[in-house]
C-alpha positions as CSV (number, residue, x, y, z in Angstrom):
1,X,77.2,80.4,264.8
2,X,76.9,77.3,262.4
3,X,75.5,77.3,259.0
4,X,72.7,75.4,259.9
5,X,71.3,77.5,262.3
6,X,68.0,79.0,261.9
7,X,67.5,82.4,261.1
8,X,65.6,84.4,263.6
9,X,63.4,87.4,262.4
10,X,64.7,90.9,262.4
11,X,62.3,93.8,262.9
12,X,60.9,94.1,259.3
13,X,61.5,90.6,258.3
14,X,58.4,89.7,256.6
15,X,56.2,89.9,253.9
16,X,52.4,90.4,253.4
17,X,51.3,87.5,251.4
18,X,50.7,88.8,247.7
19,X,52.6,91.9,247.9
20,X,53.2,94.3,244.8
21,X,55.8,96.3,244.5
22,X,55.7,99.3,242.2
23,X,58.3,101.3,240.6
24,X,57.1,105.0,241.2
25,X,59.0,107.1,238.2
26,X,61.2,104.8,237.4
27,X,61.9,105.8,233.9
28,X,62.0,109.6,234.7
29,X,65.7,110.8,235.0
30,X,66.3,114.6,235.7
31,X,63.9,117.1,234.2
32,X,64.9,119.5,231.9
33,X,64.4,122.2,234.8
34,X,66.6,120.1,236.9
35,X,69.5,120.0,234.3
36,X,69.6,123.9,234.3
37,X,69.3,124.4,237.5
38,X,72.6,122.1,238.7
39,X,74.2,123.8,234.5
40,X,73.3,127.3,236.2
41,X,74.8,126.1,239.8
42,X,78.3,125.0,238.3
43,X,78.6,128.4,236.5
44,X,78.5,130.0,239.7
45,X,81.6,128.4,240.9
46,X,83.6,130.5,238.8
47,X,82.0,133.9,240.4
48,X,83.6,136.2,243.3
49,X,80.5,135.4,245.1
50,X,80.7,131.6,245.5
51,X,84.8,132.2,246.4
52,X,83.6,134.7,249.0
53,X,81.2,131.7,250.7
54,X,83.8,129.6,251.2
55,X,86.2,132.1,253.2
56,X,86.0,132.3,256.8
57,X,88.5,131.9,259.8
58,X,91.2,129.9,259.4
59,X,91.1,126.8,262.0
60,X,94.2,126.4,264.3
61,X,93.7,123.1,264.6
62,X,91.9,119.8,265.0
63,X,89.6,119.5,268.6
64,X,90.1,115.9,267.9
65,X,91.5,113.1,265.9
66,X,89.4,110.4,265.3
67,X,90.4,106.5,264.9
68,X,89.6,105.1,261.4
69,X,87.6,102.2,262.5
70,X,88.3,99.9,259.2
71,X,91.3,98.9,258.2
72,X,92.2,99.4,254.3
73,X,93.5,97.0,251.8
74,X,97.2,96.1,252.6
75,X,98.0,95.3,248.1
76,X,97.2,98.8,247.6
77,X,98.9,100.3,251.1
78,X,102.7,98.0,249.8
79,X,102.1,99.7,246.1
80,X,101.7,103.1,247.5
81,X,105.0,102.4,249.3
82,X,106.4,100.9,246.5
83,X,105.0,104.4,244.8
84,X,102.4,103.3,242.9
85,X,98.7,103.9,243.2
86,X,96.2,101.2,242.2
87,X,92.6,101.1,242.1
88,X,90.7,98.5,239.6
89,X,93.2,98.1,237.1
90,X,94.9,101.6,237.1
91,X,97.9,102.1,238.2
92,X,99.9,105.3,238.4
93,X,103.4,106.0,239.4
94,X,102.5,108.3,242.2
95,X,105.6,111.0,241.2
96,X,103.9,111.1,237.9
97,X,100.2,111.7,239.2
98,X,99.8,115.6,237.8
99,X,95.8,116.3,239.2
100,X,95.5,119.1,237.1
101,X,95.7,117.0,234.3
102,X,94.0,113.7,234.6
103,X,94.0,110.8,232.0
104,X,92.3,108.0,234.2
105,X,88.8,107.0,234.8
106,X,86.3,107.6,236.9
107,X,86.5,105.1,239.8
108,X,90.2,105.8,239.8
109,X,89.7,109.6,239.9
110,X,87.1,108.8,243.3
111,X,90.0,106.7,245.1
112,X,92.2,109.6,244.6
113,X,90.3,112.2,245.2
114,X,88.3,111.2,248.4
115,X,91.4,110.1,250.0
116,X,90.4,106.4,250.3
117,X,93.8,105.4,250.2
118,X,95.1,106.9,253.3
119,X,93.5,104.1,255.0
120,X,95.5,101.5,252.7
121,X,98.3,103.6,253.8
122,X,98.2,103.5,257.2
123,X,97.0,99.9,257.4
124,X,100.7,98.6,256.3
125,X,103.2,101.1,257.3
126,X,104.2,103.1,260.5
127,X,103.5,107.3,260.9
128,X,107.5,107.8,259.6
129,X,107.1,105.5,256.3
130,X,103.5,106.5,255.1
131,X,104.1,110.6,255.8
132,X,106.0,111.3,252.9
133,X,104.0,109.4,250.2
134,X,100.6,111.1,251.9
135,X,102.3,114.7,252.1
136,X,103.1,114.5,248.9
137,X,100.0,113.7,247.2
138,X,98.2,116.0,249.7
139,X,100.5,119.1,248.6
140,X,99.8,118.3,245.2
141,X,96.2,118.2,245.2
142,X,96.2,121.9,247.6
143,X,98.2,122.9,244.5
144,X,95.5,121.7,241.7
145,X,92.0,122.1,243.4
146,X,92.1,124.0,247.2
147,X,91.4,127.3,245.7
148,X,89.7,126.0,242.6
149,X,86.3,124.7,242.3
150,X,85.3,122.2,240.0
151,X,83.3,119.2,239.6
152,X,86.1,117.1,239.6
153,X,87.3,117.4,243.0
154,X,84.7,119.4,244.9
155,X,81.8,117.2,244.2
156,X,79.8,117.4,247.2
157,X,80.1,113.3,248.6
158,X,83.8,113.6,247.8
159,X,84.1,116.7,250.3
160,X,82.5,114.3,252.7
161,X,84.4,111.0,252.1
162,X,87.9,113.3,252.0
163,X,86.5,114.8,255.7
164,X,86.5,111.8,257.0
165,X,89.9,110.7,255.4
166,X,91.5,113.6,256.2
167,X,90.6,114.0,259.8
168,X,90.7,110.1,260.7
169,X,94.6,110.4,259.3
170,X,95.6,113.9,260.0
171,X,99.2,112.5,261.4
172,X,99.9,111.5,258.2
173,X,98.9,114.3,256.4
174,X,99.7,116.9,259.2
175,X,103.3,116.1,260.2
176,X,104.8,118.0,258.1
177,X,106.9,121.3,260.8
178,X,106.1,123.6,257.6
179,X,103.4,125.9,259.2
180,X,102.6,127.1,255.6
181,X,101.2,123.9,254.6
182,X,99.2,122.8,257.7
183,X,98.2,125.9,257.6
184,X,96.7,125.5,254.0
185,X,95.5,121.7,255.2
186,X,93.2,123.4,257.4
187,X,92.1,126.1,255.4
188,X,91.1,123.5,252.7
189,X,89.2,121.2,255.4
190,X,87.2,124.7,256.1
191,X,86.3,125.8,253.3
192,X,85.4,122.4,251.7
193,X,83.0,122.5,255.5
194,X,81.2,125.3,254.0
195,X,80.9,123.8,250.7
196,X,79.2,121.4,251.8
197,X,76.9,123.5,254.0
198,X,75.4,124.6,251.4
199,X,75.8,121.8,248.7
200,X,75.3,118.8,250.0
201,X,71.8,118.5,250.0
202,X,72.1,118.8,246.4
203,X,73.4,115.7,246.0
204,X,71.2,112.8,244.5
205,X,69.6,110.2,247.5
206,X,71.7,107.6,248.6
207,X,75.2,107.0,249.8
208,X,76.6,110.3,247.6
209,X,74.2,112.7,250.1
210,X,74.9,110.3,253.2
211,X,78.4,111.1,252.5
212,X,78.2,115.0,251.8
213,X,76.2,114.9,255.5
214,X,78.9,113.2,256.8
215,X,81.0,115.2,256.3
216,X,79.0,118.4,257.2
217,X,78.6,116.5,260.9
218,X,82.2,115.5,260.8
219,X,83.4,119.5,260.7
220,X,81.3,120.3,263.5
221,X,82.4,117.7,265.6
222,X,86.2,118.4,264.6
223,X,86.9,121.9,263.7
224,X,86.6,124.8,266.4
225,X,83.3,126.4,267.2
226,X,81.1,124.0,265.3
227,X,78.1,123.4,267.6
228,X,75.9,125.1,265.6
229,X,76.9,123.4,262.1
230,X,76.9,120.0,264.4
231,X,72.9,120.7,265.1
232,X,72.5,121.7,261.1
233,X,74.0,118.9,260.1
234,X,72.5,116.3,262.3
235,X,69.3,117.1,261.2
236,X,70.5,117.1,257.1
237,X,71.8,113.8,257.9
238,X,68.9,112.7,259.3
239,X,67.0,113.5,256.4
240,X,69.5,112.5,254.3
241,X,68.9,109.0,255.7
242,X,65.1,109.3,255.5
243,X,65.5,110.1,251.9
244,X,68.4,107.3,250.8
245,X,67.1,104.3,252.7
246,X,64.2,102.1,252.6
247,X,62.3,101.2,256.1
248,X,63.8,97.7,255.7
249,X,67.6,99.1,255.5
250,X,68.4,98.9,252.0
251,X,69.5,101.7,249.9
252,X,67.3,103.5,247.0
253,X,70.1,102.7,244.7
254,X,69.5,98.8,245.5
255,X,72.5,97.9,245.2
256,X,74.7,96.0,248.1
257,X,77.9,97.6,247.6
258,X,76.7,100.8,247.9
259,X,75.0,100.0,251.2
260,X,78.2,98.7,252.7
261,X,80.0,101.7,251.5
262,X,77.0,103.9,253.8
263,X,77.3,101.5,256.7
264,X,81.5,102.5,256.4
265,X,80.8,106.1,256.0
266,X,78.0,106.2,259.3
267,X,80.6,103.6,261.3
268,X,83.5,106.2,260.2
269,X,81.2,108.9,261.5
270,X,80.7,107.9,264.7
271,X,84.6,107.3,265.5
272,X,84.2,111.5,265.0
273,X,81.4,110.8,267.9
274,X,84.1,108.4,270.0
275,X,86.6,110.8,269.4
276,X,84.9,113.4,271.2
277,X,83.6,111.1,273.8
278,X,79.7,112.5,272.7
279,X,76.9,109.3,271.9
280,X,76.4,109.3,267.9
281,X,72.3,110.5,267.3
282,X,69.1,108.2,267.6
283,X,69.4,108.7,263.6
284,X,72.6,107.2,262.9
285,X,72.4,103.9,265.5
286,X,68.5,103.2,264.0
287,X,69.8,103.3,260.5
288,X,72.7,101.1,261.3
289,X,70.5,98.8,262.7
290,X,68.4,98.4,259.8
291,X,71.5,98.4,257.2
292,X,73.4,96.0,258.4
293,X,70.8,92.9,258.6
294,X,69.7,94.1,255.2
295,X,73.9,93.8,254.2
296,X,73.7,90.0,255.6
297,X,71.0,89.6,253.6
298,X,72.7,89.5,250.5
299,X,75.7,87.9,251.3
300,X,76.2,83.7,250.4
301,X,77.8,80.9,252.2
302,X,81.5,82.2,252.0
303,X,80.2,85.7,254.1
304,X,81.2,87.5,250.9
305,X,78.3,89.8,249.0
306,X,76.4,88.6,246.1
307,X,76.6,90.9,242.7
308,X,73.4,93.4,241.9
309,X,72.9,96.3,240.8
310,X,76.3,96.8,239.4
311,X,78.3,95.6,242.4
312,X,80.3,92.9,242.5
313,X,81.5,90.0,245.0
314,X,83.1,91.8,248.2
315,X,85.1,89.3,249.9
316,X,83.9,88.2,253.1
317,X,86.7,90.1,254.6
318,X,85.8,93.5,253.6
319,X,82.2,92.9,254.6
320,X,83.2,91.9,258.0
321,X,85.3,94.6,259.3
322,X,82.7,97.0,257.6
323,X,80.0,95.0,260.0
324,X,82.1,94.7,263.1
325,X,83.2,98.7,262.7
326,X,79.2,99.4,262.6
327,X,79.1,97.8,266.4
328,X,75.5,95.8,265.3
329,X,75.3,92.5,266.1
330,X,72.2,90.5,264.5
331,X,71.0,88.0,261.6
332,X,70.4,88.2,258.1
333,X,67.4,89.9,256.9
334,X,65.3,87.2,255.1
335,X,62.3,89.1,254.0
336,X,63.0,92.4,252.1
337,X,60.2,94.5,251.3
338,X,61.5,97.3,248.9
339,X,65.3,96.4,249.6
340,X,63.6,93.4,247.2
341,X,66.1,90.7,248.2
342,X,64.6,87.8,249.2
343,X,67.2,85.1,251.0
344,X,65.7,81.3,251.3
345,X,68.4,79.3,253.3
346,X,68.7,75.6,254.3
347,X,71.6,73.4,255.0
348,X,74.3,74.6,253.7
349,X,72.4,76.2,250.9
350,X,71.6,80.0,250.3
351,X,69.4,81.3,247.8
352,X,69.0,85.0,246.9
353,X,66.5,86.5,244.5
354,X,66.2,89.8,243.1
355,X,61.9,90.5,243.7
356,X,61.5,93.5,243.3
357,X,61.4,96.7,240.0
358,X,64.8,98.1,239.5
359,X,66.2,101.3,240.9
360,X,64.7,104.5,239.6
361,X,66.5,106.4,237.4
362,X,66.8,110.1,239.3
363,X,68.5,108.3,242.3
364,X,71.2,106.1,240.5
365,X,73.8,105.5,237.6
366,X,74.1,102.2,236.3
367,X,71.3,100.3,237.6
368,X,70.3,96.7,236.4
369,X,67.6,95.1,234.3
370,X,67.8,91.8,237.2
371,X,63.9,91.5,238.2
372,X,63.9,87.9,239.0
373,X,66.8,87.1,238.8
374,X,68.5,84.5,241.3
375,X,72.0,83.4,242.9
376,X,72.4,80.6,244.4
377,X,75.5,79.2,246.8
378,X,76.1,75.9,248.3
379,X,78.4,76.6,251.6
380,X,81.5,78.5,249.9
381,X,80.6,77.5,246.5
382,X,78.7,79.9,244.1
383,X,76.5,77.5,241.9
384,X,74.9,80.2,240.0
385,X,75.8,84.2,240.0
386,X,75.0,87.0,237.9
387,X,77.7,88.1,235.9
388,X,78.1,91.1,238.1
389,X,80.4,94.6,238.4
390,X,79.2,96.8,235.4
391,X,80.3,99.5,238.2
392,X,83.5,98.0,239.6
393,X,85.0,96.2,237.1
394,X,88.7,96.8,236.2
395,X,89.8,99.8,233.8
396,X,90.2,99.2,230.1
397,X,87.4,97.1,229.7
398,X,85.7,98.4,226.5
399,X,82.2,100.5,227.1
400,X,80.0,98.2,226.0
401,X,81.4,95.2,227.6
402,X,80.5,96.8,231.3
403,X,77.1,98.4,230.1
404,X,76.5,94.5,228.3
405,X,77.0,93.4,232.5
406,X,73.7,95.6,233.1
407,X,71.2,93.4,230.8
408,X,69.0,90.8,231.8
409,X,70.9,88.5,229.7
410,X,73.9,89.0,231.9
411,X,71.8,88.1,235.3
412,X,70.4,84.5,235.8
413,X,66.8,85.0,234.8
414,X,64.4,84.9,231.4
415,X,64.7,87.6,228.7
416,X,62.4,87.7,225.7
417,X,63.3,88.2,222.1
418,X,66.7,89.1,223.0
419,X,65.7,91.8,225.3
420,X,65.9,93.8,228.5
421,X,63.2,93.4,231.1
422,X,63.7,97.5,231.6
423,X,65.2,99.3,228.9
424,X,68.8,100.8,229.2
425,X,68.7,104.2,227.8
426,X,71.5,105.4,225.3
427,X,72.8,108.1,228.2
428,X,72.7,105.0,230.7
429,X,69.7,105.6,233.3
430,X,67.0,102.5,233.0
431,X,63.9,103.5,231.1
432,X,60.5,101.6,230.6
433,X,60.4,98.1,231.7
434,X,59.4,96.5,235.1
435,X,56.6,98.7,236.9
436,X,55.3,96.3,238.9
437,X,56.5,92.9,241.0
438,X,53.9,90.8,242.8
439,X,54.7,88.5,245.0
440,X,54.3,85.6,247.8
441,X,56.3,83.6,250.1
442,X,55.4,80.2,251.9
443,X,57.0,78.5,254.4
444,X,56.4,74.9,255.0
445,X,58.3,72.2,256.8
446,X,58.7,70.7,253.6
447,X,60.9,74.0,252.3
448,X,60.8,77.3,251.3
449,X,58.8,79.3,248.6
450,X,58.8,82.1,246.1
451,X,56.6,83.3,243.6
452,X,57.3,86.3,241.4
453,X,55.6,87.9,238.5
454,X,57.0,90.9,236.3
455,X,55.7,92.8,234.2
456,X,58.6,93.8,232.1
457,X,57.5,92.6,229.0
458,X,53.5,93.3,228.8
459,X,53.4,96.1,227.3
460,X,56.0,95.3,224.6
461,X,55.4,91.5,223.9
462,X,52.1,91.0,225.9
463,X,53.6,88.5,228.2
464,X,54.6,88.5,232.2
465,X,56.9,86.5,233.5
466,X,56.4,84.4,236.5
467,X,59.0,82.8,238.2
468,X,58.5,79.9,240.9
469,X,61.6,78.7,243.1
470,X,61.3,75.9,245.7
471,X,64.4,75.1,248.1
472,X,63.6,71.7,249.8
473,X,64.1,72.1,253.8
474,X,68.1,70.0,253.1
475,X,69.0,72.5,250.8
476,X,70.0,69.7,248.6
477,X,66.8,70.4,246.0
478,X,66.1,73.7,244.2
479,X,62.9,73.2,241.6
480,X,62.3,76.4,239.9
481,X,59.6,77.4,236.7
482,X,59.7,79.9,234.7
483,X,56.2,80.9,232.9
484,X,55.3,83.7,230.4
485,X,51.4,84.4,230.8
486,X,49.5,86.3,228.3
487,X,48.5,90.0,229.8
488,X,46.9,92.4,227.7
489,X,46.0,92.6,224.0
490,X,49.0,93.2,222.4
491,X,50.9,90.4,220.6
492,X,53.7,89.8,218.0
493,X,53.0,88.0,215.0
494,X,54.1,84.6,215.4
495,X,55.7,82.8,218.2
496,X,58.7,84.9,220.6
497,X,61.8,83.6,221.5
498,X,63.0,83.5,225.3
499,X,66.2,82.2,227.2
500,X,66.7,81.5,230.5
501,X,70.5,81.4,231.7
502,X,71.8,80.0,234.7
503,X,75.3,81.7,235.2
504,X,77.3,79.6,236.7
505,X,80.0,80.5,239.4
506,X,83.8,80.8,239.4
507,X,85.2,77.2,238.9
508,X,82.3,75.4,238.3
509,X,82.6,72.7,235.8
510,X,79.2,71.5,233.0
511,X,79.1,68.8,230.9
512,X,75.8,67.5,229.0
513,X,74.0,64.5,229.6
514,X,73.5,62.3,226.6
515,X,69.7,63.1,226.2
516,X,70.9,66.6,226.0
517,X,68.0,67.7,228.7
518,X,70.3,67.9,232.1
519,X,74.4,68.8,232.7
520,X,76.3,67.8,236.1
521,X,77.6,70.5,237.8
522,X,81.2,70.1,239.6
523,X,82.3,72.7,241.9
524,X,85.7,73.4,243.1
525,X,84.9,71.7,246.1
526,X,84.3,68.8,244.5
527,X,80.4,68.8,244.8
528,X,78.0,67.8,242.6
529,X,75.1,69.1,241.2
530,X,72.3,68.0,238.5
531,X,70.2,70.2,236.1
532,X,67.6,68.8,234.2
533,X,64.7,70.9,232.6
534,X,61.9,69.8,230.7
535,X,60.0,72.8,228.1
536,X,62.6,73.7,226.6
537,X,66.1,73.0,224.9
538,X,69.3,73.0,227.3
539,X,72.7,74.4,225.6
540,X,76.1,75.4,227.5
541,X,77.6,78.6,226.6
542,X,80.4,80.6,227.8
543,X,79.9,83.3,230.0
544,X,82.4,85.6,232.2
545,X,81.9,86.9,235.8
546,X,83.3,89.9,237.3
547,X,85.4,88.9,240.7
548,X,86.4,90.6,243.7
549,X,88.9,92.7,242.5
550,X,86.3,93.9,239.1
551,X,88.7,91.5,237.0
552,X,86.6,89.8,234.4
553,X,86.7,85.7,234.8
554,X,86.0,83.4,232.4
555,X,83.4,80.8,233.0
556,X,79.9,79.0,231.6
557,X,76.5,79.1,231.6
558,X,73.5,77.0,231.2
559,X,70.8,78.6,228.5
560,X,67.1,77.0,228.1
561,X,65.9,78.4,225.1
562,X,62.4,78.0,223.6
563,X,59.4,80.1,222.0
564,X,56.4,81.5,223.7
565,X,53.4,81.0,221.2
566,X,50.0,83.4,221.9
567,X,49.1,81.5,224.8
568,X,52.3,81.7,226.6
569,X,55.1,79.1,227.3
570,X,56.6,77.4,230.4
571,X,60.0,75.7,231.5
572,X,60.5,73.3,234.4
573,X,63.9,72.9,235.8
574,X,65.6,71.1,239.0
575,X,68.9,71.4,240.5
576,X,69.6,69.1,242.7
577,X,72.6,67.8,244.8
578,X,74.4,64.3,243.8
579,X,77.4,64.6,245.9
């Protein structure tokens, strides 16, 4: 398929004209119920009685082994090897890796606790070279957590992620001719089964309870008499799915990386299916089929994903074995309804625009103040980006460097008087902001457009913010306008300052015009791009973006900058192609 083919609809791939889109308790995090029931729940891991649901007979072994349909990343298979485990800027010698006392962070701590990096493993060494490193990292965590329950390793998606691992790589894991310890293997698969019998439906919407079913599916399918916890599980998963996705694929959590992290968990799931030559439920195949056009949707020119939502750029690479492993073929989903990504194409050019109100805050950690934002590629160049990765960026970083990545000001849109379209609370969930995004979509032989209008900032500054964005049918043209409209009564003394940035990608090179209105854009492919605005006053700026592997880049931005007086303000702009 060529760039320049056209984009056939998908089911779902459309828009009513004039849609709204409303944020339904998005500044609501857990209640104070809530809190003390899941504060009441963990006490009772340290009673006789939760220990007592969690024994049971002790499996003999596995009906089946399934294939791990993804490879892993071969850098981090060679430093396990080498023994050293790596994961966004950590590294640990793996002989020094004591689990009952950890001193890494929290993305680190997931890699090593659900296992993820048996799959590097296996990716670059044979059964006889990758054994030893696995049992002895999988003797060590029996040792720290199989009989003791905590929150560290027995969260309720990690029991499913390390189901998966473990059974998809059991001869690495299970080579070992000490009966003791495969004995103990087992046991711990079992019991963390019934864990998540009862647990896993406790986890919050999204890819953490698509995961805990997962793994409740995957014991039934794998460990002995498990046709009855194959039926309960199915149906969890099913709702689990019903719960965590939107009807046009996308995640609750709105973010891309999480939703190619569920398409690798429901592909990994149905090589348990495969394995036991059994078809994979109506529920798993339908969701596939809507996740993986929504995925596409997202991605730019190079294949790779764009950043939202605290993701970051997954190489093209990753996203493609994560697609091929799903078995769907199909076409980009152009049209999002409450996924909320809207992708405008032509030529060589790909334009994705964030239209729709951030996440709520009871189904995800880290979400983005990015309504309206945009990125922008032209083929493999990324012309504008959001800054990206407040989730995956490296270890070390300081705190308030990644939760700065979460702001508007660190996405390519408008923020007003130096603020966030939706609040980030001190304890991190989004608060009041963006209720409500209207929106309409025209096609026309002349181009493609987009209008959107938020109203992040009514209720604060008495303004809404409507952005316009116009791709020509080339792709060699993108006109854009930003407006703030008076809504409401409520005013500020005096007029209010706003900025628009335009991020701009890796390697792409600004330099002002003499009337200080436009800047040429160079990319690393030696294109060339203009910018010229009028309403406003054009400055460039550093500005850093967060890369494939979360490490923080150093590059520029364009800022327009003006004041909104009572009756509101507005800024034309253009990028267009010289080269």
């Amino acid at each position: 398929m060529s760039r320049d083919d056209p984009e056939p609809s998908v089911p779902g791939d459309g828009i009513e004209e004039g849609r709204r889109l409303i944020r339904v308790g998005g500044d609501k995090g857990l209640s104070l119920a809530d809190r003390f029931s899941e504060r009441l729940h963990r006490l009772t891991w340290r009673t006789p009685l939760h220990d007592l649901r969690l024994t049971g007979r002790h499996p003999l072994k596995l009906i089946a082994v399934p294939d791990d349909p993804i490879p892993g990343d071969a850098g981090r298979g060679r430093a396990l090897l080498a023994g050293r485990l790596v994961h966004l800027g950590e590294e640990r010698a793996v002989d020094a890796i004591d689990l009952r006392r950890p001193d890494w962070g929290k993305p680190f701590a997931d890699h090593l606790q659900g296992f993820g990096w048996l799959r590097d493993l296996s990716t670059v060494a044979t059964r006889a070279q990758a054994a030893p490193v696995a049992d002895a990292l999988m003797r060590r965590w029996l040792d720290a957590h199989a009989d003791v329950v905590d929150q560290a390793a027995w969260r309720a998606d990690l029991w499913g992620r390390r189901v998966l691992a473990w059974t998809a790589h059991a001869p690495l894991i299970l080579s070992s001719t000490d009966s003791v310890y495969r004995s103990r293997v087992l046991n711990a698969l079992a019991r963390g089964g019934r864990y998540l019998d009862r647990h896993a439906d406790r986890t919050a919407p999204g890819t953490a309870r698509i995961a805990a079913w997962c793994g409740v599916v995957a014991c039934g399918l794998l460990l002995p008499d498990g046709d009855v916890r194959l039926r309960f599980g199915e149906a969890g998963l099913a709702r689990a799915l019903g719960v965590s996705l939107f009807e046009d694929g996308g995640t609750v959590s709105r973010s891309p990386s999480m939703l190619l992290g569920a398409i690798d968990l429901l592909a990994s799931l149905s090589a348990c299916y495969d394995a036991r030559r059994r078809e994979a439920p109506d529920a798993v195949e339908l969701a596939l089929a809507r996740m993986v056009p929504a995925l596409l949707g997202v991605t730019h020119g190079d294949r790779g994903l764009s950043s939202w939502q605290g993701g970051g750029p997954i190489a093209a690479e990753r996203v493609a074995a994560v697609v091929e492993a799903s078995g769907i073929r199909t076409r980009p989903l152009r049209q999002a309804r409450d996924w909320g990504y809207q992708r405008l194409t032509a030529g060589s050019a790909v334009l994705i625009v964030d239209a729709a109100p951030p996440p709520v805050a009871r189904v995800v950690e880290g979400g983005c103040a990015s309504t309206l934002a945009f990125e922008f590629s032209d083929g493999p160049a990324r012309l504008i980006v959001n800054c990206g990765g407040a989730r995956e960026a490296v270890a070390g970083l300081p705190r308030a460097f990644a939760e700065g990545l979460r702001t508007t000001a660190a996405h390519s849109t408008l923020s007003l008087a130096d603020t966030n379209s939706t609040a980030i609370n001190p304890d991190g969930t989004l608060g009041r902001g963006v209720g409500e995004v209207e929106l309409s979509r025209q096609e026309s032989e002349a181009g493609s457009r987009i209008e959107g209008t938020h109203d992040g900032y009514a209720r604060r500054f008495g303004f809404v913010h409507r952005r316009q964005l116009m791709l020509t049918s080339d792709g060699r043209e993108l006109r854009g306008e930003d407006a703030l409209l008076p809504r409401g009564s409520r005013r500020r003394a005096g007029a209010t300052p706003f900025a628009i940035r335009f991020h701009l990608g890796r390697g792409v090179e600004a330099e002002p015009t003499v009337d200080g209105q436009a800047a040429i854009l160079r990319t690393p492919e030696d294109g060339l791009w203009q910018f010229r605005c009028r309403g406003g006053a054009l400055a460039i700026d550093g500005s850093v973006w967060i890369d494939e592997a979360g490490r923080p880049v150093a590059t520029r931005q364009l800022v327009v900058t003006g004041e909104a007086e009572a009756g509101g303000a507005s800024v034309g702009w253009l990028l267009k192609r010289a080269r």
